[in-house]
LOFI-667094 format. One record per residue (C-alpha): residue number from 1; x, y, z. Coordinates in steps of 0.05 Angstrom, whole numbers. Layout:
N
{site NUM,{X,Y,Z}}
...
***
This chain:
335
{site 1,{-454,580,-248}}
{site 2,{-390,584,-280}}
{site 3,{-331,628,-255}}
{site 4,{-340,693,-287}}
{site 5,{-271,708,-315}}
{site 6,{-290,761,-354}}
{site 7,{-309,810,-313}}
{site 8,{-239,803,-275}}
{site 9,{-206,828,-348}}
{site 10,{-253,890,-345}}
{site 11,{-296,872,-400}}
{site 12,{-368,875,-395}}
{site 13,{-422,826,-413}}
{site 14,{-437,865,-464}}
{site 15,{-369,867,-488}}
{site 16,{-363,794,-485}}
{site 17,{-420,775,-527}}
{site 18,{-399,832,-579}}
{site 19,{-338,786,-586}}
{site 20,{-379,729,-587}}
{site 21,{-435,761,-649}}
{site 22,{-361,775,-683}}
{site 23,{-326,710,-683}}
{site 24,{-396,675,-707}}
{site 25,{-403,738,-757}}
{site 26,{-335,719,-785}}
{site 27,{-356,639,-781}}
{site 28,{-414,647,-821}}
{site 29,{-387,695,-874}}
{site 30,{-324,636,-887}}
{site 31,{-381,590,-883}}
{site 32,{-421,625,-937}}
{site 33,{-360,637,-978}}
{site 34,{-346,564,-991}}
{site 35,{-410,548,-1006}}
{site 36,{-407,610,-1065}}
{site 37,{-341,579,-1082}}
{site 38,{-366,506,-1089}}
{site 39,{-430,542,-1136}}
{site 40,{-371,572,-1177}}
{site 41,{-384,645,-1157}}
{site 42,{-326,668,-1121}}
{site 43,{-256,638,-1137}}
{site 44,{-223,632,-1076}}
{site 45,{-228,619,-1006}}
{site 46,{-168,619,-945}}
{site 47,{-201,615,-886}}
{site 48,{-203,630,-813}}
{site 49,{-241,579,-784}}
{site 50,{-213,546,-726}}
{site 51,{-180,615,-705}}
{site 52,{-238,664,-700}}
{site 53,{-230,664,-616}}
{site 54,{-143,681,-621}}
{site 55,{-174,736,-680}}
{site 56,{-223,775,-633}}
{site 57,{-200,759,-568}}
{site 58,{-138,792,-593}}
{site 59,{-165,854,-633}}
{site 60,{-210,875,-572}}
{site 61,{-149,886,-532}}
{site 62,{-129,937,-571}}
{site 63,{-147,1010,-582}}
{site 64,{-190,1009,-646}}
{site 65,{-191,1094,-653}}
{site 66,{-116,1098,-657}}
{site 67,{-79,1024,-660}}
{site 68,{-61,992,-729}}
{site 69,{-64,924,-749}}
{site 70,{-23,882,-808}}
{site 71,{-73,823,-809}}
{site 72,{-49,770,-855}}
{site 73,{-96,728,-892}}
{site 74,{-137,690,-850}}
{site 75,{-155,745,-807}}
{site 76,{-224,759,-824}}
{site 77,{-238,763,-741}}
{site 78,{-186,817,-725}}
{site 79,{-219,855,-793}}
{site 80,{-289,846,-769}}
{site 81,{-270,875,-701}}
{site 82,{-230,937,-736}}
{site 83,{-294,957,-778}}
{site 84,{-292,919,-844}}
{site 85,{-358,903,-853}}
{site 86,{-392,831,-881}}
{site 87,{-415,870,-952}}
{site 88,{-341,896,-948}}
{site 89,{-315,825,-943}}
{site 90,{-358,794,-996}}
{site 91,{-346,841,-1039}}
{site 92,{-279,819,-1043}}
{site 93,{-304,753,-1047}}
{site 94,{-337,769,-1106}}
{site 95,{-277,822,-1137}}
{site 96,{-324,875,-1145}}
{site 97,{-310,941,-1153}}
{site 98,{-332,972,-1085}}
{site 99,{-275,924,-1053}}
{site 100,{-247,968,-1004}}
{site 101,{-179,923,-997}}
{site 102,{-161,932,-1076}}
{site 103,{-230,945,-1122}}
{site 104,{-231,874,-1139}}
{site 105,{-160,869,-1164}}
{site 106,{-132,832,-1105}}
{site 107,{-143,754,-1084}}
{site 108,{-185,753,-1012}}
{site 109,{-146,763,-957}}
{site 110,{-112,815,-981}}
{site 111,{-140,858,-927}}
{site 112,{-125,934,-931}}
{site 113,{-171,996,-906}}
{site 114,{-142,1066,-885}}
{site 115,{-200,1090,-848}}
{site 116,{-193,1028,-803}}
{site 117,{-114,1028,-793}}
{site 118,{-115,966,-833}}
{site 119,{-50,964,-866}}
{site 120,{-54,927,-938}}
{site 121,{-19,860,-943}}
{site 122,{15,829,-1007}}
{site 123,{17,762,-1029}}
{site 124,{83,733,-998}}
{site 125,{78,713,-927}}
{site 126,{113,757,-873}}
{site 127,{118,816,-907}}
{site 128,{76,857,-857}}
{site 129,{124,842,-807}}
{site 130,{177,888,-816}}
{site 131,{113,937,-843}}
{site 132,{86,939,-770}}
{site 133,{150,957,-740}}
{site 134,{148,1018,-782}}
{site 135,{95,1035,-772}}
{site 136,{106,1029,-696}}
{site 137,{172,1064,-710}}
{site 138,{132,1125,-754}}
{site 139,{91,1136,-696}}
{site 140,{147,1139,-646}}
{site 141,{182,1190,-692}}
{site 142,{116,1231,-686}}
{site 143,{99,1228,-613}}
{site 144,{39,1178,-620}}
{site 145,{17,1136,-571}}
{site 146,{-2,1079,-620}}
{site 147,{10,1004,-626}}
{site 148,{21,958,-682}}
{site 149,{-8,892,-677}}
{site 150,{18,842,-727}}
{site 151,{-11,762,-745}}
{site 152,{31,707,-776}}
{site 153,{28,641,-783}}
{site 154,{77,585,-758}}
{site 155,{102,575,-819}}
{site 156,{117,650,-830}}
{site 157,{158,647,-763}}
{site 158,{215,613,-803}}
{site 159,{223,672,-861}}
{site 160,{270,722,-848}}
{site 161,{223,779,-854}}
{site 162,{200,757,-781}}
{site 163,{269,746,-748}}
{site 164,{295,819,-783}}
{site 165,{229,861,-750}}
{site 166,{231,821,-685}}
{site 167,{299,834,-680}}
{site 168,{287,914,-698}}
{site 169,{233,925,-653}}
{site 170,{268,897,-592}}
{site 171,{338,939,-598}}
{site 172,{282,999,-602}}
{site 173,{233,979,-554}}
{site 174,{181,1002,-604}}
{site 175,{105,984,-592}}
{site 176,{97,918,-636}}
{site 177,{54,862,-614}}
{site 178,{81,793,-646}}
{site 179,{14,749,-654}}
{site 180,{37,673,-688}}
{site 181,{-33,643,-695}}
{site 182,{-6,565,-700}}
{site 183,{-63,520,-734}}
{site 184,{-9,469,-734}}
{site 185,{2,467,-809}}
{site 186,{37,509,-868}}
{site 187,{-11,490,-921}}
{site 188,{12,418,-915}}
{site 189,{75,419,-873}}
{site 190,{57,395,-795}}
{site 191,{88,445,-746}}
{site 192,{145,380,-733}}
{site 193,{173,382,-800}}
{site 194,{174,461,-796}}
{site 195,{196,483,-724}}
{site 196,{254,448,-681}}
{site 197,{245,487,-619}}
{site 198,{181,465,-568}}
{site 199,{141,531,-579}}
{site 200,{143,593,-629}}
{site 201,{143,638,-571}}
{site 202,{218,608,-539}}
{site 203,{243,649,-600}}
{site 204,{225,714,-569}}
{site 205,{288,705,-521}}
{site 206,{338,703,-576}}
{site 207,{308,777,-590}}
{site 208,{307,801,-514}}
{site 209,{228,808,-516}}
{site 210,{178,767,-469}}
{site 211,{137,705,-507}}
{site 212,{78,673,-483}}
{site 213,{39,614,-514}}
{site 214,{-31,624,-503}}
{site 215,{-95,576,-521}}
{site 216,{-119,603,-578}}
{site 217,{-185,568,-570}}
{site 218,{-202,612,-510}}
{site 219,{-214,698,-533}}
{site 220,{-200,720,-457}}
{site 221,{-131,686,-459}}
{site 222,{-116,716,-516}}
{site 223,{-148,787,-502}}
{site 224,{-110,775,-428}}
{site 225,{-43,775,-469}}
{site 226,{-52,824,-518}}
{site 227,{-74,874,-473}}
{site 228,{-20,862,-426}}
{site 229,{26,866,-485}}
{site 230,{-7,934,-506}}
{site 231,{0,965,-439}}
{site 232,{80,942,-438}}
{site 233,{87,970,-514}}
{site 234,{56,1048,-488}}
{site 235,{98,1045,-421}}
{site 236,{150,1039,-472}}
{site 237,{182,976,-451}}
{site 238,{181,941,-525}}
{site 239,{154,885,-572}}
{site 240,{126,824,-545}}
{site 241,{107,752,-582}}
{site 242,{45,718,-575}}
{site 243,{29,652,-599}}
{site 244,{-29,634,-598}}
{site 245,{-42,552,-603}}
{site 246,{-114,529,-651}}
{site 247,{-121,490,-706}}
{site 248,{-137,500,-774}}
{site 249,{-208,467,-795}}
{site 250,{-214,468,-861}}
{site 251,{-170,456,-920}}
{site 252,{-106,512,-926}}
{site 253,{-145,544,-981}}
{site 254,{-216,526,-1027}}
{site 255,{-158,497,-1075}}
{site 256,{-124,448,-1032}}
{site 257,{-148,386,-1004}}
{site 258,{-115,374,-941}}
{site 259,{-134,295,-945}}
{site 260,{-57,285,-974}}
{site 261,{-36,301,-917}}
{site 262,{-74,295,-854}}
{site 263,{-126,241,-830}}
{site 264,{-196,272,-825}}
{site 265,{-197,238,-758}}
{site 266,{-151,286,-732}}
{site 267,{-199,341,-759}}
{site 268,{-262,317,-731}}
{site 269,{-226,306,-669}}
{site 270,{-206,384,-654}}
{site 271,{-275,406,-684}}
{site 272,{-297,383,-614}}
{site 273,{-258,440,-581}}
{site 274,{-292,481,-636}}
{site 275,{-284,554,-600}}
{site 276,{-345,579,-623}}
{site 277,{-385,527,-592}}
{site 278,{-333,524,-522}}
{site 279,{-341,606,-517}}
{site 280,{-422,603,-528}}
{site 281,{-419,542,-471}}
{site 282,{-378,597,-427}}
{site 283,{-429,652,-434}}
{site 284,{-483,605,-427}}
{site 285,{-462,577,-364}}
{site 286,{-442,650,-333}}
{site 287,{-511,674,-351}}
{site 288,{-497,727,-396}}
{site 289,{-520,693,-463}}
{site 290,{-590,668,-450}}
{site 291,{-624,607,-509}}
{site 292,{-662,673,-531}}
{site 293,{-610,720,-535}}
{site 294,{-566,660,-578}}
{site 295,{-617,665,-628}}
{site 296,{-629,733,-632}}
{site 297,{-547,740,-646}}
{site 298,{-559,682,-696}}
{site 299,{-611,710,-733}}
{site 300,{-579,774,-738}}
{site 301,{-515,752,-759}}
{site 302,{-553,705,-815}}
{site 303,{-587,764,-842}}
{site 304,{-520,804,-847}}
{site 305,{-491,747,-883}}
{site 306,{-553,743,-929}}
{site 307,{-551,817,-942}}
{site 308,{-474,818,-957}}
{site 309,{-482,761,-1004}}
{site 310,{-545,795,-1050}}
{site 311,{-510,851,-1049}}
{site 312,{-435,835,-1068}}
{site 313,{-459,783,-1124}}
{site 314,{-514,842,-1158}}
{site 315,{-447,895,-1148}}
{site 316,{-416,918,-1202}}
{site 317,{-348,891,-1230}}
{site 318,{-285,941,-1252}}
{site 319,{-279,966,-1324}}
{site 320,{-226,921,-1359}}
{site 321,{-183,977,-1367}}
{site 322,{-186,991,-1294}}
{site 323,{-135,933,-1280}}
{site 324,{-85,994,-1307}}
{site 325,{-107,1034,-1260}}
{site 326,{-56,1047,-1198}}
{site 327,{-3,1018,-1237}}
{site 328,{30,1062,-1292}}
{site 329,{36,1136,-1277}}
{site 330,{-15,1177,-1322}}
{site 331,{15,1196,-1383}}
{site 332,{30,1283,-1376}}
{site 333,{32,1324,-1443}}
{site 334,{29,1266,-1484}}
{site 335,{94,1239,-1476}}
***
């Protein structure tokens, strides 16, 4: 029987294959949505598979009755984990006009839900960066004890919205957790032609905060590191950067084809350190996730997915006029 490692973070077995139902939750709903994309249903897919273990392992760290995440697009995991639910997801699949993130006006991934502390992201990369830290910095101003966890990709390492928060957060030791999720690629750039330095994290020292590059593959590195990160962020002792290291499966988006630029060699290669299938061989082998028990979690994740799907396609759309709505201040006394 395998080493049980964990138990030696403090998380249950229960725990453990709650992360595990999640990460194959958030699998099968990008799995789904590709499929309603290829049938010409939903327009557009960016998707997380590939980094569904850095996604949980990392939200399950954190306090999810008072911590706030800025996901950014491909973070369907960390969502799942916060309380967005799979109707909620293809809903905005579908732009209906129950979408919780934007009542169908916003592209998916555009993740945003109050009751959840899920801060709404906008269409340029890194812009929830300097929105976590302040937030972090709100809640320091009004005696919270709160963290703000914030995702990026590689490629969003190298805008200056990271390198202006990072830098704010660590002159004010505010609570912000850092989390780059390299898939090695910015849509088609390879991290070689993007990065000069070895690792994302050896930027963290520029900024005076720790960095540590985790496996990304593996949910109890990566809940190891966030929560460790946490605990630093409510002692007060400031920001840390995570980066965790996974690779991106699919295509950047249902509109690219990532055959320009990669050799689908490469790809079938890393789908054998798949970490759905490496994290259902770890719970196998400890004994907590029984053949049984794998399909019960299967079947019940299939039948979420199936119920999500009817659902969101038989929703209703917006009113036209709705697409107004939000955006012009209603007119007062006729003028």
């Amino acid at each position: 029987m395998t080493e049980n490692r964990h138990q030696a973070l403090g998380l249950s077995d229960e725990a453990v294959l709650e992360m595990y139902e999640t990460m194959l939750l958030a699998r099968k709903i990008d799995e789904r949505m590709w499929l309603l994309n290829r049938a010409g249903k939903i327009p557009f897919v960016i998707s997380c598979q590939g980094q569904e273990a850095a996604q949980v392992g990392a939200a399950f760290a954190l306090d999810r009755e008072k911590d706030y995440v800025l996901p950014y697009y491909r973070d369907m995991g960390v969502v799942l984990t916060f309380g967005m639910t799979a109707t909620e997801l293809m809903l905005s699949g579908f732009a209906k006009l129950e979408d919780p993130n934007s009542g169908g006006r916003q592209m998916p991934g555009h993740f945003g839900q109050k009751k959840n502390r899920i801060v709404t992201g906008s269409s340029p990369v890194t812009t929830q960066v300097p929105h976590a830290v302040g937030v972090a910095l709100g809640g320091r101003m009004e005696g919270k004890d709160l963290v703000t966890f914030v995702t990026f990709g590689e490629g969003s390492s190298n805008q200056g919205d990271f390198h202006e928060g990072a830098n704010f957060a660590a002159v004010h030791k505010l609570p912000v957790i850092f989390m780059c999720e390299n898939n090695k690629y910015a849509i088609s750039v390879p991290y070689e032609k993007q990065v000069a330095c070895e690792k994302i994290s050896d930027r963290a020292i520029g900024y005076g905060m720790p960095g540590f590059t985790v496996d990304g593959n593996d949910p109890l590195e990566v809940y190891k590191a966030v929560k460790e990160a946490a605990d630093r962020g409510r002692r007060g002792d400031g920001p840390t950067l995570i980066e965790t290291i996974s690779y991106r499966l699919t295509a950047h988006s249902s509109d690219d084809d990532d055959r320009a630029y990669r050799e689908q060699s490469e790809v079938a290669e890393a789908k054998k350190k798949d970490p759905i299938l490496s994290f259902a061989a770890y719970l196998t082998s400890t004994g907590v996730m029984s053949e049984e028990k794998e399909k019960e979690i299967t079947e019940r994740v299939t039948k979420q997915v199936n119920e999500a799907t009817d659902y969101a396609e038989n929703a209703p759309y917006a009113e036209p006029e709705d697409a107004l709505k939000f955006v012009y201040a209603p007119v007062v006394g006729g003028k």
